[in-house]
N, C-alpha and C positions, 0 to 999 in steps of 0.2 A: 412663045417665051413666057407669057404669061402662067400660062398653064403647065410650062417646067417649072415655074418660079414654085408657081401653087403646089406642086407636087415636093419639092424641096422641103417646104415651109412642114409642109404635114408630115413628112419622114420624119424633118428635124423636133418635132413637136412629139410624132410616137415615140422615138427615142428620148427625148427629155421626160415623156412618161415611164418609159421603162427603166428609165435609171431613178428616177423617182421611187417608183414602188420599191425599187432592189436594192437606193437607199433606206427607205422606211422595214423593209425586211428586214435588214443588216441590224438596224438599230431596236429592233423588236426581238431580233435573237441576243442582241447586248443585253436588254433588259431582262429578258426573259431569263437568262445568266447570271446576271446580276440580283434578280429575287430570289434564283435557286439556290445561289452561295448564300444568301443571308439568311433564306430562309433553315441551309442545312447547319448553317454555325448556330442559330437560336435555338433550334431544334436542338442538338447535341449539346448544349449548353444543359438544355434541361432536363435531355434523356440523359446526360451521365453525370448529373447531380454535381455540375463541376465546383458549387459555391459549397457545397458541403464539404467536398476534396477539397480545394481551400484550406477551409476553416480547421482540417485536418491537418495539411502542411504549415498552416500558420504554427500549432502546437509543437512540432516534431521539428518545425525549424528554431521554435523560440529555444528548443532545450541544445540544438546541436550548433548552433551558429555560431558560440567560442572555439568550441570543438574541433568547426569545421574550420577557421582560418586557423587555427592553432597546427593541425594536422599540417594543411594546403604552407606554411611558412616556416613550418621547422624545417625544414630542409637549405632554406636562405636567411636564418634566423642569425646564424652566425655572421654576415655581413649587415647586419641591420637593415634590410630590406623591409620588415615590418612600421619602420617608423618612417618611410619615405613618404611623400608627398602624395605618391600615386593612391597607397594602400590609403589614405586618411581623404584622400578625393571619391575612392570605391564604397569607402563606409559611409562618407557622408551622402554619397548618391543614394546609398540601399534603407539609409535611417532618416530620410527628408531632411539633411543638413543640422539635424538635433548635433553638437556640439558634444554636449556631454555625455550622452551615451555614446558618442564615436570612442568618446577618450577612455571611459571607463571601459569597450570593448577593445580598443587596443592595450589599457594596462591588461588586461587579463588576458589577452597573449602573453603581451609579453613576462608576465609573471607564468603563465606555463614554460615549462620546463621538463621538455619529452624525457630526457636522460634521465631522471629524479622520480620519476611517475613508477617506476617498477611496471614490471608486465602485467597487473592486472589494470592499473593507470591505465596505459598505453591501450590493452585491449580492449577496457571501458569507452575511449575516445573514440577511435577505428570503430566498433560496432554503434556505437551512436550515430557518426556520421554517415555511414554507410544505410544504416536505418533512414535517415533522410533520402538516401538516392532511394530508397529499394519503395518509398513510397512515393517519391515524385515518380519512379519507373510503372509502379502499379496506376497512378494517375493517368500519367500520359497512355499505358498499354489500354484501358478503359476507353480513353476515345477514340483510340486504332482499331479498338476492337479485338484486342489482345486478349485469349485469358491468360495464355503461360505466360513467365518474365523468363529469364537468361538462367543460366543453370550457375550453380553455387561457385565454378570456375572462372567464369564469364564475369559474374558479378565482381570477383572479387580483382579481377584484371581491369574492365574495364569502370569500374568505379575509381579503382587508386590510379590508373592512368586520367581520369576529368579532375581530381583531387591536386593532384601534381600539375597538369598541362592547364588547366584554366585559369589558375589564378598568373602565370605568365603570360597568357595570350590577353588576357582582360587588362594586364598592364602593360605591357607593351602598346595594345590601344592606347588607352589613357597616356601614356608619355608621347605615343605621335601625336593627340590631339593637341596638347598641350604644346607643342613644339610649334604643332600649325598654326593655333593661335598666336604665339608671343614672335615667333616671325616674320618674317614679310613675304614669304611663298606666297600667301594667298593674291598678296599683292601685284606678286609680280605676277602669277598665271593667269589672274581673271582681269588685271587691266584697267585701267582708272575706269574704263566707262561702265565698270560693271560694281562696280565700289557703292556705299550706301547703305540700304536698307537688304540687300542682299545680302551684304558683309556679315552685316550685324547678324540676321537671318543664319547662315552658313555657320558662322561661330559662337552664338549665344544659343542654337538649338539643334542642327544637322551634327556638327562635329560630336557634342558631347553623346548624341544617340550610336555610336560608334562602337563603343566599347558592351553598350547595353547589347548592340544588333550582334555582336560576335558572341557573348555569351548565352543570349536565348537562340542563336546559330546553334551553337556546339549541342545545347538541352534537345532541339526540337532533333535532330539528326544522330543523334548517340543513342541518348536513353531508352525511348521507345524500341522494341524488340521486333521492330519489323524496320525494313529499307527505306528510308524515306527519300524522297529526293528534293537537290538542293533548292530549287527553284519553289519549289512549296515551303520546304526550313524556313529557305529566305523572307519570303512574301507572310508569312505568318510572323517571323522573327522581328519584320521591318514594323507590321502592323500594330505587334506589343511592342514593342517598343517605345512610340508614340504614345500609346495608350497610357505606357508606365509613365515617361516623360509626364503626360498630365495628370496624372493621380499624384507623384512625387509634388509638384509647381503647387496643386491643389489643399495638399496637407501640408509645407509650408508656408503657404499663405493664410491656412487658419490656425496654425500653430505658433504663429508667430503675432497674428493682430489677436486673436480669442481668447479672453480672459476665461471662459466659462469653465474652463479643464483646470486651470488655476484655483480657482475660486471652491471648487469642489473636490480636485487632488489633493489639492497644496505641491510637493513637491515632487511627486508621482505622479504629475500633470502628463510628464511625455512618455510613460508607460503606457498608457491606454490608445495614444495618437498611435506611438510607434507598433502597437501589437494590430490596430484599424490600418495602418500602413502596410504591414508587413500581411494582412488579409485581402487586401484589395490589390496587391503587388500579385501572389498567386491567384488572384481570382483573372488578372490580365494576362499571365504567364496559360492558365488554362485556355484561357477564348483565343491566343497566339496558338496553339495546340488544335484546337479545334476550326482555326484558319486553314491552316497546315493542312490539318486534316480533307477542308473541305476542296483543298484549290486537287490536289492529288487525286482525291475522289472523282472531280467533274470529266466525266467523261461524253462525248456526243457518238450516236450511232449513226448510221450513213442518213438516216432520213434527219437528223439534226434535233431530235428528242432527247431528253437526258433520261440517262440511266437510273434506274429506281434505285429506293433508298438511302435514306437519309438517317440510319439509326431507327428504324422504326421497323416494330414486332412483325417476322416474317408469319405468314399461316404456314401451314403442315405440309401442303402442296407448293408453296414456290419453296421449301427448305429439300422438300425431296425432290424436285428438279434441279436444283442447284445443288447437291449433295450427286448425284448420277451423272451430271455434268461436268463435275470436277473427276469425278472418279474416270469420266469415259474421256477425258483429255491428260488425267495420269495414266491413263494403258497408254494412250496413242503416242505420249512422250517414252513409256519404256520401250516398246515397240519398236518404235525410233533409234533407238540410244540417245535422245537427246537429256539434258542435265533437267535438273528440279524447279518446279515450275514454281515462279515466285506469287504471293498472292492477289498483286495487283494485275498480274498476267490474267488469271484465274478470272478475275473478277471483269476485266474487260471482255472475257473470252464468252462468257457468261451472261454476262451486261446485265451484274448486283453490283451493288456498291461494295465497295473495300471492308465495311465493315461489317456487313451483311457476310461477306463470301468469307474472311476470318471467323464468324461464328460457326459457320459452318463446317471450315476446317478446321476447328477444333471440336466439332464433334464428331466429326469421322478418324481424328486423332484418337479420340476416348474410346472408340469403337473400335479399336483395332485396322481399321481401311486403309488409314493413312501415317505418314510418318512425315516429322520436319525433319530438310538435311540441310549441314552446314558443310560447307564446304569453299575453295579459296575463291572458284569462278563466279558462284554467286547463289546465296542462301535459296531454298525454297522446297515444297514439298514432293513427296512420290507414293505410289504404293509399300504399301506394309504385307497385303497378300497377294497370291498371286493371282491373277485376273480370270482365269481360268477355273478357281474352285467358290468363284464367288457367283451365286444368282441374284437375279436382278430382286426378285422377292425376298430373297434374305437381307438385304439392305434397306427394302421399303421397311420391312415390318420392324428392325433392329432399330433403325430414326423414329421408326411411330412410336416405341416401345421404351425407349433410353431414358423418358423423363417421369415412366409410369413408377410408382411405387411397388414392390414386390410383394409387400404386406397386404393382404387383404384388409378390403374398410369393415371396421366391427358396424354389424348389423346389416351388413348390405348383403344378401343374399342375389346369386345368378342364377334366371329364369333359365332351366335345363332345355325347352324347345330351341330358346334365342341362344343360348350358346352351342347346340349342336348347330341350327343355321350359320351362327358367324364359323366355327371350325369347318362346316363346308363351304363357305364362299373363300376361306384358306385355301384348303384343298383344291381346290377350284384356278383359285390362281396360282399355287406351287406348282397344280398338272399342265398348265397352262400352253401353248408354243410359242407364245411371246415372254416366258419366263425363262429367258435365254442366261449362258453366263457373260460377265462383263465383257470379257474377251472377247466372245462374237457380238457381242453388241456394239463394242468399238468398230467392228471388224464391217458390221452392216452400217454401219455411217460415217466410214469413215471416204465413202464415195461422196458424200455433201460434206464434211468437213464443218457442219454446224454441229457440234453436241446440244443435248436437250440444255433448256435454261429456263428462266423467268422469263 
């Protein structure tokens, strides 16, 4: 009995160590997750100069922001909808509760007057604001890793549909929260025993992040010219949010005790808050952007390593693997007849990161290989030639070649031995049998079903 007992004792003890280590594993791949994300946000912070993109939309927003609620209200202008509660609650949120520039920007709606403007008014206003999207769009596509933005059709639909449809979606928030608040719902769902410092919690900070969280929703999922998905919008949208919440709490708290802006404005004190408010506002809208970016990004391969890249400069060799690799998984979808392969496919298939595998695709876009298609089942790209008249050497050399200069360098002379050598080690590999066309190249692996990659 004893020596069942003992044997018991020790199973139960190898076991409490195995779960041990497999906790400590568990929590080691959390961590190890959790420096990758922050390390990929800091990083992309700094590889796409997102304080300087800022400091650019600060400008382009200081000149369209009458423009733009002028536009986004003439349509409900005639009910007075501009002087509601909600609209002078949205401004005071976006100006750190400055008072008087809220007032002076609603008088100046409301003194626009779209009918009176004449068509070149009107088309002055329209291309202003829209200049606003077309560079928060160039923004956002920079950390996607976008080069193209939407074609001039595209732009012009879905800009004036976020023009018209947001500023009702962002008010409608704002009058549920507002409802929530001055009612007793809360009361009656959560319960005297949940009442307190919750409450206060719930409705002095969660509620009003609401209407923020739906709006930097709509920005992170729209604009950007690739798919994004919700659960990344979300978690990025949720994350600025908070960020904004305290940057707004921040500035007026010192715009309100700080005499020093006073003292040295004079009355143009909240001109300089509001334009540092309105820079720090996109500087947190971009790190929301490049949250997004990174949660969609993480991907784990079966051995539970993450996937390389993080924005950071491809060499020559993992671009032409990842260039052959997309190509040999565009035949194997026409092949198929299956639809357009989208680019985060691409990129898992590959295992580059998202915005790695976008550079990519957009240079075999330039290069004639590839094409984006749009279509209703779902955006993504295909072959541009046919697989068949393309060899594998004519795509290495055309990637190696695309960013060379066509001009010769004054003064640089080519040593005639060393260039009949490199045109025979050409030669060399044009004559080659492993200088197949793509078509059989798919066709040779397509028995392992891995295409070449990073």
């Amino acid at each position: 009995m004893c020596q069942g007992g003992r044997t018991m004792t020790l199973s139960q003890g190898f076991q409490d160590v195995v779960r041990g280590v497999r906790a400590w594993t568990e929590r080691s791949r959390t961590l190890m997750s959790l420096k990758w994300w922050a390390e990929t946000v800091v990083q992309g912070i700094l590889h796409d100069n997102c304080l300087l993109r800022a400091s650019a939309l600060t400008y382009v927003t200081a000149l369209a922001i009458v423009p733009f609620f002028a536009v986004a209200f003439s349509v409900s202008k005639g009910l007075g909808f501009q002087n509601s509660l909600y609209i002078r609650q949205l401004l005071l949120s976006v100006f750190a509760q400055n008072t008087e520039l809220v007032d002076q920007v609603i008088g100046y709606i409301n003194n626009t007057n779209v009918g009176t403007l004449g068509m070149i008014g009107v088309a002055s206003i329209v291309v202003t604001v829209f200049l606003l999207f077309n560079n928060i769009e160039k923004s956002l596509n920079v950390i996607w890793g976008i080069k193209t933005g939407r074609t001039l059709i595209r732009k012009l639909t879905d800009y004036l549909a976020l023009i018209l449809i947001c500023p009702f979606l962002v008010i409608t928030s704002l009058s549920t929260t507002a409802y929530l608040q001055k009612s007793g719902i809360l009361e009656q769902v959560m319960g005297a025993t949940m009442l307190g410092w919750f409450r206060g919690v719930l409705i002095g900070f969660v509620l009003p992040l609401l209407p923020v969280v739906l709006g930097l929703f709509v920005i992170y999922m729209v604009i950007p010219n690739i798919k994004v998905k919700i659960r990344s919008a979300l978690i990025g949208a949720l994350i600025a949010s908070i960020l904004l919440q305290a940057t707004q709490m921040y500035f007026i708290s010192h715009s309100l005790g700080d005499t020093n802006y006073n003292a040295i404005y004079g009355s143009f004190a909240q001109v300089p808050l509001a334009f540092l408010l309105m820079y720090w506002s996109w500087v947190v809208v971009l790190i929301g952007a490049e949250v997004s970016y990174a949660m969609q990004n993480y991907k784990q391969d079966a051995k539970g390593g993450d996937i390389a890249g993080a924005g950071e400069d491809m060499t020559w060799y993992t671009r032409v693997q990842a260039a052959l690799g997309i190509l040999t998984l565009m035949t194997r979808a026409a092949r198929r007849g299956d639809p357009p392969l989208a680019s985060h496919v691409l990129a898992q298939e590959i295992h580059l990161s998202l915005k790695d595998t976008n550079t990519v695709l957009e240079d075999l876009v330039e290069l004639g290989y590839a094409v984006q298609i749009f279509c209703e089942e779902s955006d993504g790209y295909g072959l541009y030639r046919l697989p068949q008249t393309l060899t594998l050497m004519e795509i290495i050399r055309m990637l190696l070649t695309r960013d060379t200069s066509p001009k010769p360098v004054e003064g640089h002379e080519v040593d005639a031995d060393l260039e009949r050598v490199l045109q025979a080690f050409y030669q060399a590999a044009v004559q080659s049998r492993e200088n197949v066309t793509l078509e059989a190249f798919e066709l040779a692996t397509a028995a392992t079903s891995v295409p070449p990659g990073p």
